[in-house]
C-alpha positions as CSV (number, residue, x, y, z in Angstrom):
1,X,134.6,181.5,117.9
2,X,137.3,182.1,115.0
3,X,140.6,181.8,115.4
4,X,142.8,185.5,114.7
5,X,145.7,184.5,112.6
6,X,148.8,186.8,112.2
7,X,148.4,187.0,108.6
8,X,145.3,188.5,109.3
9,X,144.7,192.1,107.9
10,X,143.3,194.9,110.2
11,X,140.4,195.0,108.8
12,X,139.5,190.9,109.4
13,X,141.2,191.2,112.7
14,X,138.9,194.2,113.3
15,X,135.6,192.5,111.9
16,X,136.6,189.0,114.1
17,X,137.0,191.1,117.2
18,X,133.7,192.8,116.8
19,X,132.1,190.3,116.3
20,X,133.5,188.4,119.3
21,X,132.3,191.3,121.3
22,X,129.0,191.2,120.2
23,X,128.9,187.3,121.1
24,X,130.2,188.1,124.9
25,X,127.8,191.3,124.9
26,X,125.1,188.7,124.4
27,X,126.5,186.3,126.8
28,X,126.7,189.3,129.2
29,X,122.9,190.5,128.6
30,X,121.3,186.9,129.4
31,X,123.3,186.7,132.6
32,X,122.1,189.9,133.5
33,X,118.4,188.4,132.8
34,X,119.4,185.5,134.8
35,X,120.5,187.6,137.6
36,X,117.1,189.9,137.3
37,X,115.1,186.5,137.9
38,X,116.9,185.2,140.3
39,X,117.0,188.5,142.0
40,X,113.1,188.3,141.9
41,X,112.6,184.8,143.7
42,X,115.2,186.0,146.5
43,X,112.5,189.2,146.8
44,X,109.4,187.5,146.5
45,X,110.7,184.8,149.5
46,X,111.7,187.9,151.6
47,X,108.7,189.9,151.1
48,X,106.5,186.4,151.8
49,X,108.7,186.1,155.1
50,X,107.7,189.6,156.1
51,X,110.9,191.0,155.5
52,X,112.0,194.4,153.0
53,X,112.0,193.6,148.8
54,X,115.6,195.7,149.0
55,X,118.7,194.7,151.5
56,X,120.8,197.2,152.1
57,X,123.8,195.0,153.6
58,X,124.0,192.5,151.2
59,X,123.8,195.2,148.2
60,X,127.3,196.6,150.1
61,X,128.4,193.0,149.9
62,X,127.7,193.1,146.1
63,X,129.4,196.9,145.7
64,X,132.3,195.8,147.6
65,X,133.1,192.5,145.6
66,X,132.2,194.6,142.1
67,X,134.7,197.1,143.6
68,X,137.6,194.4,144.8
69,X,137.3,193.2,140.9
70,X,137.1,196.2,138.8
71,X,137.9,198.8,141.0
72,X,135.7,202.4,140.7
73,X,134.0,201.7,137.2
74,X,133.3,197.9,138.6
75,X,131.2,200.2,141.4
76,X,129.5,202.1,139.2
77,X,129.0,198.9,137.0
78,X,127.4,197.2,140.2
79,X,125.2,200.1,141.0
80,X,123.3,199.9,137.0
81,X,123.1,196.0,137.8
82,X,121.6,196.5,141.4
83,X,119.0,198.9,139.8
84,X,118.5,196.8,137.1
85,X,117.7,193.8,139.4
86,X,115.9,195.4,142.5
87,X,113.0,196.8,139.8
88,X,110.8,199.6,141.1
89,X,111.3,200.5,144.6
């Protein structure tokens, strides 16, 4: 990660904070992949145990912490990253 500098121009300043973007939007997307697998272990061992693939009272749990931390676009946030994780239903 560079270091921004005051005597940096807009334009560098701009081009270093893209580019740091794109670094934690890559961060972000193989955390999400991470999540998606281990999402996929805790419903395989449900399923095996007899129990549902989706539950519905821990995916609240999940919503409410998103919503404690973000507030109403954490919510929303939390719903893509449920879907994304749960797979088909």
């Amino acid at each position: 990660m560079s270091v921004i500098t005051t005597a940096a121009t807009p334009e560098e300043l701009i081009a270093d904070s893209r580019e740091r973007i794109d670094a934690i939007d890559d961060r972000i997307i193989g955390l999400i992949q991470e999540r998606t697998a281990v999402s996929t272990v805790v419903q395989e061992a449900r399923i095996a145990a007899g129990g549902r693939r989706v539950h519905l009272s821990r995916e609240m749990e999940v919503l409410a912490h998103w919503s404690d931390a973000l507030g109403k676009p954490g919510t929303a946030l939390a719903m893509t990253l449920l879907e994304l994780c749960r797979g088909r239903v």
